[in-house]
N, C-alpha and C positions, 0 to 999 in steps of 0.2 A: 433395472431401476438405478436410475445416480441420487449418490448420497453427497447428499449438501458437504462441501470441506472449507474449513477456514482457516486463511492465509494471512499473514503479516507480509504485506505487501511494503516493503522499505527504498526510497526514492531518495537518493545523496546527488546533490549539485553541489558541482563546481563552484566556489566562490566568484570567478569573474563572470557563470552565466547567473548565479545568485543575486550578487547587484543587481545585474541589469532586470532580474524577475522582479527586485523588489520596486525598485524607481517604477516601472508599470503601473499605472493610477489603477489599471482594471486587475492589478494580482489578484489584489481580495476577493473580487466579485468573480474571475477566474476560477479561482481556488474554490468556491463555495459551490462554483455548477458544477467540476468536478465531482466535487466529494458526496453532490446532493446524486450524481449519475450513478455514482459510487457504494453508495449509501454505507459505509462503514460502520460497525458497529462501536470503534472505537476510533480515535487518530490521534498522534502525536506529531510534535514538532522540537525536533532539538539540533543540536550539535554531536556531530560525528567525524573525527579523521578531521576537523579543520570546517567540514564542510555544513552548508546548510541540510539539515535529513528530516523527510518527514515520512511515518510509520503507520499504517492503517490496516487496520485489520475487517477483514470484507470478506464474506463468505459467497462459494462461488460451487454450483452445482455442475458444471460440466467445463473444460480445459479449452473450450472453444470461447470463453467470456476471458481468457486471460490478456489476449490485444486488447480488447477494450476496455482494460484497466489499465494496462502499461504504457500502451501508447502515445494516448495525450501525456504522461509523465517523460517519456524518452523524446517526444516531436515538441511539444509544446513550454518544457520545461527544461531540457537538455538533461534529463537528469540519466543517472545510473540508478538500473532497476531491477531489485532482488524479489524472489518470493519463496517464501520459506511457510509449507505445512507447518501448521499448531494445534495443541488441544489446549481444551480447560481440564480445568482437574476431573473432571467428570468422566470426560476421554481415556486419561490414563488411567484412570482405577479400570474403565472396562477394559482398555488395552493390557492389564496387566494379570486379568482373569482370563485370558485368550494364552499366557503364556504358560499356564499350568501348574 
């Protein structure tokens, strides 16, 4: 049985391929099919290290879904792509009943 895990999927562009993302008349609508592929339950957009960063937290039931989140982010965005396991608080109180 796979158990649903949710990730903060975090994507930092480069400033000079940042520009040229945002001059793109179709970023927005880009960015929308994305995230709509994506379905997040959360997203953020800031500044990180200088760089353009944007933050999305997407839950994903099996590690074989993980290129088809990163990918368009690495090919289509030039970005640098992290994924880092998260809980809510809900998680850690059970995970902290597992520790005895």
């Amino acid at each position: 049985m796979n158990k649903i895990m949710r990730f903060l999927v975090r994507a930092q562009i480069p400033t000079e391929v940042g520009n040229k993302m945002i001059k793109n008349p179709k970023f927005m609508q880009n960015l929308e099919e994305y995230m709509k592929k994506v379905n997040p339950e959360a997203s953020y957009f800031f500044e990180a290290g200088g760089d353009r960063t944007f933050a999305f937290i997407v839950n994903i039931d099996s590690v074989d879904m993980i290129p088809s989140i990163a990918e368009p982010l690495f090919q289509d965005i030039g970005a640098k792509v992290e994924f880092h396991p998260v809980m809510v608080f809900e998680d850690l109180k059970k995970a902290m009943g597992h520790l005895g």
